[in-house]
C-alpha positions, 0 to 999 in steps of 0.5 A, spaced: 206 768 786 201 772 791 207 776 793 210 777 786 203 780 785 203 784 791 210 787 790 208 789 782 201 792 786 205 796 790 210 798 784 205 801 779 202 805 785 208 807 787 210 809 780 204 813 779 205 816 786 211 818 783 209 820 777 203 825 780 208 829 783 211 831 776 210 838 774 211 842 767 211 850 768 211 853 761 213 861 761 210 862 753 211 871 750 218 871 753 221 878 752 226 880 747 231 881 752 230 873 753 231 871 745 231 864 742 237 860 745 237 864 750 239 859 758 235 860 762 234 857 769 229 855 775 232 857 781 230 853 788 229 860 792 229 856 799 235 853 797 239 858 792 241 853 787 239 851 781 235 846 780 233 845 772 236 849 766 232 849 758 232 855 753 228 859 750 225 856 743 219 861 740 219 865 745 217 860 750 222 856 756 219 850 759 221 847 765 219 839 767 221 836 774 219 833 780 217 834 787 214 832 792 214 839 797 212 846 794 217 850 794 217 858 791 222 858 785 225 863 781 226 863 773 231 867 769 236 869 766 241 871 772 240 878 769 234 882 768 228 876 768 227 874 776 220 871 775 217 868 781 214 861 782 211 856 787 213 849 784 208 844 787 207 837 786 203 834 780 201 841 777 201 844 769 203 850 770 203 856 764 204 863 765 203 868 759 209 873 761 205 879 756 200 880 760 202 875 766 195 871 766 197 863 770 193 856 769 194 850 771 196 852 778 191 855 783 197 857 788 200 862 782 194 864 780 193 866 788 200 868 787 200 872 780 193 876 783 199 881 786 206 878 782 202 880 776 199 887 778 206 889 780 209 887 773 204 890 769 205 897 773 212 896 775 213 896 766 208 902 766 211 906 771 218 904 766 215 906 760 213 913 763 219 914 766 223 914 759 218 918 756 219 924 761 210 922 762 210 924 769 203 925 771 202 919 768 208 916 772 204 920 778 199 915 777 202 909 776 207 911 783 199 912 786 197 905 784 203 902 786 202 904 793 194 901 792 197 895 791 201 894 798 197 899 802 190 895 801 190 889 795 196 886 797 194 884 804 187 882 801 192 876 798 195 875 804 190 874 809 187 869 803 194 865 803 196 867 810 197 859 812 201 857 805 207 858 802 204 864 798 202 868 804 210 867 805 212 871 799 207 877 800 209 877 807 216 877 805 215 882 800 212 887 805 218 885 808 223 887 804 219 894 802 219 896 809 225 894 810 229 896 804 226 903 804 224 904 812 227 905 819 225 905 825 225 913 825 219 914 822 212 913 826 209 910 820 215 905 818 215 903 826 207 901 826 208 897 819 214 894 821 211 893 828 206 889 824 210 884 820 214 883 826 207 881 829 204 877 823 211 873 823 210 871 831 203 868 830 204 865 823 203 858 821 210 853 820 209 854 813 210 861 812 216 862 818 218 856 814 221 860 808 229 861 809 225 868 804 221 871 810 225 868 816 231 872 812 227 878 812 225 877 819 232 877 821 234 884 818 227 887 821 230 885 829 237 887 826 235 893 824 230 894 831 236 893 835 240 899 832 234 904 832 234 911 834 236 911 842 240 904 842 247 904 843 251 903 837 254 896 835 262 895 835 265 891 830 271 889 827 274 892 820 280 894 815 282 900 816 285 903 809 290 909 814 293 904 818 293 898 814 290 893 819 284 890 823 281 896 828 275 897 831 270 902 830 270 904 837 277 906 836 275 912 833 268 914 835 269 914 843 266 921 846 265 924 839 259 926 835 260 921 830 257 920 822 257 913 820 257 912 813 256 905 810 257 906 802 261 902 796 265 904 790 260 902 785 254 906 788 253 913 785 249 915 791 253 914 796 259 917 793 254 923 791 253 923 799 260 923 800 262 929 796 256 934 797 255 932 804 259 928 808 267 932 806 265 939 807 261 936 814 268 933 816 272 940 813 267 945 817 267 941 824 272 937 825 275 942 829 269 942 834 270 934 834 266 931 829 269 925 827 267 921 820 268 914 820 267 911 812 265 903 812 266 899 805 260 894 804 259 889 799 264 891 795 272 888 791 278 891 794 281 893 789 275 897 785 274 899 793 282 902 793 282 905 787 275 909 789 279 911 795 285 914 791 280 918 787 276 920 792 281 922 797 276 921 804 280 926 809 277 921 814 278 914 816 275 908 811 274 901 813 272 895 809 268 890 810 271 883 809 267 878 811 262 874 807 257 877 805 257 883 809 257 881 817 256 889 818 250 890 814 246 885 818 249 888 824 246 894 823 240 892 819 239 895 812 239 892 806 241 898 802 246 903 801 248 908 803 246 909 810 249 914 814 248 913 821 248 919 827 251 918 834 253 922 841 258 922 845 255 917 850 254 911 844 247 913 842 244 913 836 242 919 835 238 916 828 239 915 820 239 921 816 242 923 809 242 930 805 240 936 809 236 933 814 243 930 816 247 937 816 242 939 821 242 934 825 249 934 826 249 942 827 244 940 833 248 934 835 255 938 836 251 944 840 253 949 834 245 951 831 240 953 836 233 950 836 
């Protein structure tokens, strides 16, 4: 009898462990875009896969479940709604998506002092643009950079040892790397330190796939800066129908490497303005021009080609998700990178800036 007692204690406690560690997350004013009826899903970030579905009712969704780690989550529509979440045992959690305003959780309140600001002047910035309220648009570009440059790293240094901090590091990351290479002075600095930060961070933070994906491209993106020898690869060469090498083309010629895909008007702008009449104007005083697909279909890939007509190589990368990119360290395109005749890494320029330091590079404009 005092062992059926014992058993049954220990079931109620286990049973109210478990209940402890539910959680509820309600997301109340959804916007239009998210109407009545409307899926949507509750995204685990470290794992990218779904872990909950509901749909909207009054423009509300909520979310119930159980955990018993925390983990940042994504809720959306897989269109244009990515709202982020921490997901902690045991927590109530309500986010008004109007104003951004978060109880019952004091991980996302912690989180929504930078996600909420950043919203608020993201649609702000949005609104103004539409409006062609440029001053107004200034301002809001000005505050934007208030939030990363000072009050986002207030927030960290209140999250640096949770899953929190994880995720501003992890958006500073993705700012500097996105946006910035190792040619700048200033870019060099700030990425110097996230690169630090990283190295002496809790295991927590280093723990997040996010952040430790992020890190990946920062080295990535260091080992292919300015002075480097640049990285061979393997690719499918659309001229001769198979497999080559970028070394194939590029030995002892000043070379411009351009990483674009079909659906990018950037880069098809940068093709047609700079890199074609690049390519007709020096290619006798041996330029060579290497075009690389990334993160694009063959066949949209192909029909781009055909009505592009690129009078150099192209290549395509064919492998999961872009082994190139990764190798090279961006997360964006286009990127346009210069190299010697020695292998080097003479930089990542577009535009102008690329013209002239190609002219520099092939001896034909003087200093």
């Amino acid at each position: 009898m005092k062992r059926l007692l014992l058993s049954l204690l220990c079931f109620a406690a286990a049973c109210g462990w478990a209940q402890e560690n539910n959680y509820s997350i309600t997301v109340e004013t959804l916007p239009l875009e998210m109407e009545d009826g409307t899926k949507v899903r509750l995204l685990n970030w470290q794992l990218y896969e779904v872990i909950d579905t509901a749909m909207v009712a009054d423009w509300e969704v909520r979310f119930t479940g159980h955990t018993d780690t925390t983990f940042v989550g994504w809720i959306t529509n897989l269109r244009s709604i990515y709202l982020p979440v921490m997901v902690e045992p045991g927590m109530d959690l309500t986010i008004d998506f109007r104003d951004f305003t978060v109880s019952g959780s004091n991980l996302n309140v912690q989180l929504y002092r930078f996600v909420g600001e950043e919203e608020r002047l993201r649609s702000q910035m949005d609104e103004y643009a539409i409006n062609e309220d440029l001053e107004n648009y200034s301002i809001m570009r000005w505050k934007m950079a208030h939030l990363y440059d000072s009050t986002g790293w207030a927030i960290y240094a209140d999250n640096s040892d949770n899953i929190v901090g994880a995720y501003i590091l992890g958006k500073y990351y993705e700012r500097f790397v996105t946006y910035g290479y190792y040619y700048s002075d200033t870019l060099m600095a700030q990425r110097n330190r996230l690169d630090s930060l990283y190295g002496v961070a809790t295991p927590t933070v280093r723990g997040w796939r996010g952040l430790r994906e992020w890190h990946e491209k920062s080295i990535a993106g260091r080992s292919m800066a300015q002075g480097r020898k640049y990285a061979d690869f393997e690719a499918y060469d659309f001229t001769k129908w198979k497999t080559v090498r970028l070394s194939e083309y590029i030995g002892g010629h000043v070379a411009v490497l351009d990483f674009w895909a079909s659906w990018c008007g950037p880069c098809r702008q940068e093709i047609n303005e700079y890199l074609k009449p690049l390519y007709a104007k020096y290619a006798e005083k041996g330029l060579v021009v290497v075009s690389v697909g990334v993160w694009d279909d063959i066949d949209r890939h192909k029909q781009a080609l055909f009505a592009m007509q690129l009078p150099y190589p192209h290549l395509l990368d064919t492998t999961s998700n872009s082994a190139v990119a990764k190798l090279y360290g961006f997360h964006a395109i286009p990127q346009v990178f210069l190299i010697d005749r020695d292998g080097t890494l003479l930089g990542n320029f577009r535009g102008e800036q690329l013209v002239g330091e190609v002219e520099k590079a092939l001896g034909v404009r003087k200093e």
